[in-house]
C-alpha positions in Angstrom: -5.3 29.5 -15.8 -1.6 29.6 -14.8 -1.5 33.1 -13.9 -4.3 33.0 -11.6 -3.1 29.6 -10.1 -0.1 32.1 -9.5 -2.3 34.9 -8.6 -4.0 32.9 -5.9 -0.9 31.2 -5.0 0.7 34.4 -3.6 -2.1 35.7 -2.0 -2.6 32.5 0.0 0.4 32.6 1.1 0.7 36.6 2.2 -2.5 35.6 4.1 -1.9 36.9 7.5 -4.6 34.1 8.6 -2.9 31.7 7.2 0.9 32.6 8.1 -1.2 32.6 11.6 -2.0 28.9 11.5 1.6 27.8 9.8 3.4 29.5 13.3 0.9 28.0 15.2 1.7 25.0 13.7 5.5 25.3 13.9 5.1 26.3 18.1 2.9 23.2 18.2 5.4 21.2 16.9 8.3 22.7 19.1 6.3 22.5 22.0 5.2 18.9 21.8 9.0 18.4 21.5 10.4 19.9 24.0 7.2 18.9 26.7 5.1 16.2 25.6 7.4 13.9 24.1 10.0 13.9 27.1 7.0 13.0 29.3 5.6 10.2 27.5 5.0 7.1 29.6 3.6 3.8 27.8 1.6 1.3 29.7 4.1 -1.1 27.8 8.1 -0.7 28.6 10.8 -2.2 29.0 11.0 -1.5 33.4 13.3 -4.5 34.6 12.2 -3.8 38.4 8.8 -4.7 37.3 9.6 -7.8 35.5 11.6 -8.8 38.6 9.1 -7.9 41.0 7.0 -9.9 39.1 9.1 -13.0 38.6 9.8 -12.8 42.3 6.8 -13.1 43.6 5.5 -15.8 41.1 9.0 -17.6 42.6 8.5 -17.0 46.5 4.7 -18.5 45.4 5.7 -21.7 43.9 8.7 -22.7 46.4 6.0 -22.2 49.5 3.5 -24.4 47.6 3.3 -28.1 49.3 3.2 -30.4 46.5 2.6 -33.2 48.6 -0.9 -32.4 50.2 -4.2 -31.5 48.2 -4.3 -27.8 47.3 -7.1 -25.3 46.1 -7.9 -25.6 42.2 -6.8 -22.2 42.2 -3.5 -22.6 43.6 -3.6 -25.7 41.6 -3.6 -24.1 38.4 -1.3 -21.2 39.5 1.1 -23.9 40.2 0.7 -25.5 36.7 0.7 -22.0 34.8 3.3 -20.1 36.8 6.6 -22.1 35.7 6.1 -21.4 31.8 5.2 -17.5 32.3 8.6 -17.0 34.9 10.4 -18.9 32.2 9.4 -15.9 29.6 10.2 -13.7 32.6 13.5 -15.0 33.4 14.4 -14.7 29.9 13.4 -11.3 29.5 15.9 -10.2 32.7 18.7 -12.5 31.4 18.6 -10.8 28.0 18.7 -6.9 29.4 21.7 -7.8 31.8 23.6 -9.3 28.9 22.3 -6.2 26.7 20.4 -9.3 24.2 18.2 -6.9 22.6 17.3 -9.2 20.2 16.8 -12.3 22.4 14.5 -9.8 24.4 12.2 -9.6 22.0 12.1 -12.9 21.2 11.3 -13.7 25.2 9.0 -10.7 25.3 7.1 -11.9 22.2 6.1 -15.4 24.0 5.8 -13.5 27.2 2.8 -10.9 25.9 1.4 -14.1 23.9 1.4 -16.5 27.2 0.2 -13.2 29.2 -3.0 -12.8 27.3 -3.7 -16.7 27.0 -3.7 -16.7 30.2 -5.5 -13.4 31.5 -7.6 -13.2 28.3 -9.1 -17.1 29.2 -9.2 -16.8 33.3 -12.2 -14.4 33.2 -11.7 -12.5 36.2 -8.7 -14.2 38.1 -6.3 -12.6 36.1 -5.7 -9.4 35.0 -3.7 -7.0 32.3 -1.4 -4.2 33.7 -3.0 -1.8 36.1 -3.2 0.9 34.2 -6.0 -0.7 31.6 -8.1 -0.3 34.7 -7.7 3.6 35.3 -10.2 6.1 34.9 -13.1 4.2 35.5 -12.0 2.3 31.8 -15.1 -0.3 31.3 -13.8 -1.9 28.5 -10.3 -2.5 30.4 -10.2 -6.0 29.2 -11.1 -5.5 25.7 -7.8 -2.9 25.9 -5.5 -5.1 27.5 -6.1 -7.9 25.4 -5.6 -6.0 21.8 -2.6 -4.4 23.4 -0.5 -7.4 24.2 -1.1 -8.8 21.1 -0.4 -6.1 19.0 3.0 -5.8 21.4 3.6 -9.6 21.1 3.4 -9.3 17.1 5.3 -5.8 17.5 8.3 -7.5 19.8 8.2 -11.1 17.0 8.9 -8.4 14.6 11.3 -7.1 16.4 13.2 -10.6 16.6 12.5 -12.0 13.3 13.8 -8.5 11.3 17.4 -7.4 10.8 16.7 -4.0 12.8 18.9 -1.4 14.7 17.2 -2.4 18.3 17.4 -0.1 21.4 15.5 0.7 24.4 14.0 3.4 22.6 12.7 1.2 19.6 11.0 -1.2 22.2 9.2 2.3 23.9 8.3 3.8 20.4 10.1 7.1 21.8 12.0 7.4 18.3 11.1 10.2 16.4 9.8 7.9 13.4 7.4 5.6 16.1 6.4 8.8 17.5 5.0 10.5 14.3 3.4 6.9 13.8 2.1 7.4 17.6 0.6 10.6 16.8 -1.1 9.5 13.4 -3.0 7.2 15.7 -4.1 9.6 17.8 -5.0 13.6 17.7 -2.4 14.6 14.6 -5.0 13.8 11.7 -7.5 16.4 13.8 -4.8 18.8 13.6 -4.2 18.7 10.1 -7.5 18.6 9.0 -8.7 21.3 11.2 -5.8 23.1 9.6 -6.7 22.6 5.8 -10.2 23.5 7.0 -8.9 27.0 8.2 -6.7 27.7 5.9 -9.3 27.0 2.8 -12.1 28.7 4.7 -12.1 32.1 3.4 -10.4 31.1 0.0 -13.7 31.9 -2.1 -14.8 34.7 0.3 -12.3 36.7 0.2 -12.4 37.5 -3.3 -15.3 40.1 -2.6 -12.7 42.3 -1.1 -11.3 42.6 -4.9 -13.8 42.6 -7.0 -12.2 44.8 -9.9 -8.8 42.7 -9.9 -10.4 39.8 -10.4 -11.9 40.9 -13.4 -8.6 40.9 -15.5 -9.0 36.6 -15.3 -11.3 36.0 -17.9 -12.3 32.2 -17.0 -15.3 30.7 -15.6 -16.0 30.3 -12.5 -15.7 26.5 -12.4 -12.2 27.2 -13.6 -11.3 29.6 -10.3 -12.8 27.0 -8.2 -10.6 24.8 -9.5 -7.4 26.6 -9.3 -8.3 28.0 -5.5 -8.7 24.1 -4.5 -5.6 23.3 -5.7 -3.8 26.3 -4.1 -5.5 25.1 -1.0 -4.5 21.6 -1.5 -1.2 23.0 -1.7 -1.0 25.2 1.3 -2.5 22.0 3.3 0.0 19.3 2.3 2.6 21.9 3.4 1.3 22.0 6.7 3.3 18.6 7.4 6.5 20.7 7.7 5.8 22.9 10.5 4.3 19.5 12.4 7.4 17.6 11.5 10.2 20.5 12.3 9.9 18.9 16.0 10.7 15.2 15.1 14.2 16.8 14.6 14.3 17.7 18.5 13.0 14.4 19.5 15.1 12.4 16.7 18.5 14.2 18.4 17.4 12.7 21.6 16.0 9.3 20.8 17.2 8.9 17.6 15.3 8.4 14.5 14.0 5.0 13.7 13.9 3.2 10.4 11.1 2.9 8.2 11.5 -0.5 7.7 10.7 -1.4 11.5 7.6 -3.3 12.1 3.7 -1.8 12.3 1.4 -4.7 13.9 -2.2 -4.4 11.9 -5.4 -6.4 13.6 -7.7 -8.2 10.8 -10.9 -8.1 12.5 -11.6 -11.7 10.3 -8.8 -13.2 11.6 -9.0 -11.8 15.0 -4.7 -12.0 14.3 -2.0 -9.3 13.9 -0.1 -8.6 10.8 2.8 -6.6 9.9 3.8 -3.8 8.1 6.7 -1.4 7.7 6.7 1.4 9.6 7.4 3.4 6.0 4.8 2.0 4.4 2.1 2.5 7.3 3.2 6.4 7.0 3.1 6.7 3.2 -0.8 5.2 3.7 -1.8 7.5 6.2 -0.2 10.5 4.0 -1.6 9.6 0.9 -5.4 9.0 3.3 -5.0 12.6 5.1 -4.6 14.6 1.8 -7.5 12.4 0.4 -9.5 14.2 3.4 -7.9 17.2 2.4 -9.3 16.9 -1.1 -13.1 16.4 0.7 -12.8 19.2 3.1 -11.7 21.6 0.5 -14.5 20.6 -2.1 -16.7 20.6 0.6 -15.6 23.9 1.3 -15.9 25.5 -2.2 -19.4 24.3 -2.5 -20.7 25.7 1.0 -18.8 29.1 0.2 -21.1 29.5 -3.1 -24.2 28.3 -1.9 -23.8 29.7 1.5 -21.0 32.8 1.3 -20.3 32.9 4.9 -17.2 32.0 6.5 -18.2 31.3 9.6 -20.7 28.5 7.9 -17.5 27.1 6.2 -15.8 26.5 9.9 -19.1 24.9 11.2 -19.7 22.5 8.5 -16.2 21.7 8.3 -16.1 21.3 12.1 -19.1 19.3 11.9 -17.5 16.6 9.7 -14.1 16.3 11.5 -15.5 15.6 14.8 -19.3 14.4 13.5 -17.7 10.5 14.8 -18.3 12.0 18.1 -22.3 12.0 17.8 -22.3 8.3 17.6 -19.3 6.8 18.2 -19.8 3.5 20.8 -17.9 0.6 21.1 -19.8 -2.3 19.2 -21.6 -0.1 17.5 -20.6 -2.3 13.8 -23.1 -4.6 15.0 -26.2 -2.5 14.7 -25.2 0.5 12.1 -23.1 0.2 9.3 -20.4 2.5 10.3 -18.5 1.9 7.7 -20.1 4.0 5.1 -19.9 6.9 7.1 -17.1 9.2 6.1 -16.8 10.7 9.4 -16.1 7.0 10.6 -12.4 7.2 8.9 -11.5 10.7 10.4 -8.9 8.4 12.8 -6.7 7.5 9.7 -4.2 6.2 12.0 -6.3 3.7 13.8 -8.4 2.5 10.6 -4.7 1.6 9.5 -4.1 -0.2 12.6 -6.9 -2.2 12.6 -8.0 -0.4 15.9 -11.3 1.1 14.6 -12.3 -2.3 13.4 -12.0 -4.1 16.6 -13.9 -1.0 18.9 -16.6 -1.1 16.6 -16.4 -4.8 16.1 -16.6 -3.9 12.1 -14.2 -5.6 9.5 -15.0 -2.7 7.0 -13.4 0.6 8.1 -10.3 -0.7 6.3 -8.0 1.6 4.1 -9.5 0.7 0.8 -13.0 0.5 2.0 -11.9 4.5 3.6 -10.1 5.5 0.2 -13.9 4.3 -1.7 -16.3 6.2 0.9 -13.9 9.4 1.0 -13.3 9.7 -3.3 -17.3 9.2 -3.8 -17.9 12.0 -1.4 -15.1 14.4 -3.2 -16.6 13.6 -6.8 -20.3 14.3 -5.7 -19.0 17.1 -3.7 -16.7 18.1 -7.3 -20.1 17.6 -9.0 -22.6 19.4 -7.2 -20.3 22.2 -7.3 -19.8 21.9 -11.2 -23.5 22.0 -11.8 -23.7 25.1 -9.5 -21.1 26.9 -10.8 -22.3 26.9 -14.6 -25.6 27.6 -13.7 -26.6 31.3 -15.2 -27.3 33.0 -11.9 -24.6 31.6 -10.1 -22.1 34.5 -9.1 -18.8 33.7 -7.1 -18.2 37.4 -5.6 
């Protein structure tokens, strides 16, 4: 079985196809680098002309108000809530002019708590930064409010930990906090779509060498097992191409620590935890290659039943973005999400907690993911077993 492990090893990797999707890979990487990253702008960051503006105007407010005559319950309650939030502000400006990074994110910590008491509990008064609102966002509210939490317990991290701090840090621009941005967004696509064309034509193609293949005397079952196991390979290596660009962004931002802090929503507790930014990675590896593992069985079984390569990309296509045919915020309420498979293609946000609080669920968690995902791989692994050894099964 070693020698064709070997066998298939070599010609997976002299695949023109599949050198194809490695350089494609590799100029992704480079590209995001060099464009994307430079051009990220968070909703959150640290913009001291907006926190003046802001503690200015709260200022000019209260030293017009007339204390001494009977006001508006509005401008009533403005006056009793203003004082406490231009304390966080002030705070926050004193701390960049004196370079405080860490009594920053102390004072931002309370700030992005008081902000979202406040807006979170006026109902329509008050509201989060503007850019919640954009794009006709209906759920704007619901946005706002997880993201200043997540940023207040992100920031009391930040002030409670023995951590390298920058600007930088605070922005998630490192190039650490920027694979951890990607994971929780459109990089698990990426890879998986890549496993899924790089194992697509791994059975298939053996019809093109029919007579070769006839010097491996071992079961079918056997090859099958070897191939997904190349393919495995082949996947997990896709990282490196992806990551080649985190050295371009590292350079210019520098590269983080692993031990920085990852805020994670319990949907139970309706609280933030943390993590370390190292382990929050090492889950979100160890969940991708675990959808590696079901793509690829998946794979094997529809190239024996099916022997079409162009039915491999569809059903594999059909599982990474299947989330798509029912995904609706709420949705946990009525269907239970959870044990779809296709509900945990978003490792990044299951992690986060993210996934749990748009579809108000408290199951799409990483153990409840790792459970659903390993039941479909060793039904997938056993339908494929029984096929295999049947006596009119034929792999060419």
């Amino acid at each position: 079985m070693l020698n064709y492990f070997k066998f298939e090893f070599l010609h997976f990797f002299y695949n023109k196809k599949n050198i194809a999707v490695y350089v494609i890979l590799l100029f992704f990487s480079f590209y995001y680098a060099m464009t994307a990253a430079p051009s990220y702008d968070p909703i959150e960051k640290v913009d001291a002309q907006e926190m003046e503006a802001r503690y200015l105007t709260k200022e000019e407010f209260l030293n017009s108000v007339d204390m001494t005559h009977e006001m508006h319950p509005l401008t009533a309650y403005a006056v009793q809530t203003y004082p406490e939030w231009n304390r966080f502000e002030k705070e926050r400006l004193d701390a960049l002019a004196k370079k405080d990074l860490k009594a920053y994110a102390e004072a931002t910590s309370g700030w992005y708590t008081y902000s979202d008491w406040m807006i979170y509990a006026g109902g329509d008064m008050l509201f989060y930064h503007p850019r919640y609102y954009t794009y006709g966002n209906h759920y704007a509210r619901e946005d706002g409010h997880f993201a200043y939490l997540s940023a207040a317990s992100r920031y009391g991290g930040y002030a409670d930990g023995d951590y390298a701090l920058s600007i930088d840090v605070f922005e998630e621009r490192t190039a650490l906090q920027t694979w951890q941005r990607l994971l929780q967004s459109y990089l698990p696509f990426i890879l998986i779509v890549s496993c899924i064309l790089l194992t697509a034509d791994i059975v298939l193609k053996d019809r093109r060498n029919p007579t070769l293949l006839r010097g491996f005397p071992m079961s079918p079952w056997r090859k099958l097992l070897a191939k997904g196991g190349v393919a495995l390979f082949g996947s997990i290596l896709a990282f490196l191409p992806l990551s080649a660009g985190l050295l371009i962004i590292g350079m210019k931002h520098g590269f983080g620590s692993f031990d920085l802090p990852v805020p994670i929503y319990s949907h139970d507790e309706k609280t933030f935890s943390l993590i370390s930014l190292g382990e929050f990675i090492f889950q979100n590896t160890a969940f991708i290659i675990l959808w590696f593992m079901l793509i690829i069985s998946l794979l094997l079984l529809t190239s024996i039943l099916l022997r079409n390569e162009f039915a491999n990309l569809f059903i594999g296509c059909a599982v990474v973005f299947g989330e798509f045919m029912y995904y609706t915020r709420g949705i946990g309420f009525i269907r239970e999400v959870e044990w779809y498979p296709t509900s945990f293609i978003q490792v990044g946000q299951v992690l986060s907690g993210y996934r749990n609080y748009v579809y108000e669920s408290h199951m799409l968690t990483f153990k409840n993911g790792m459970l659903v995902i390993g039941l479909c791989i060793c039904l997938a692994l056993l339908i494929t077993f029984i096929i295999s050894n049947h006596r009119k099964f034929k792999q060419l």
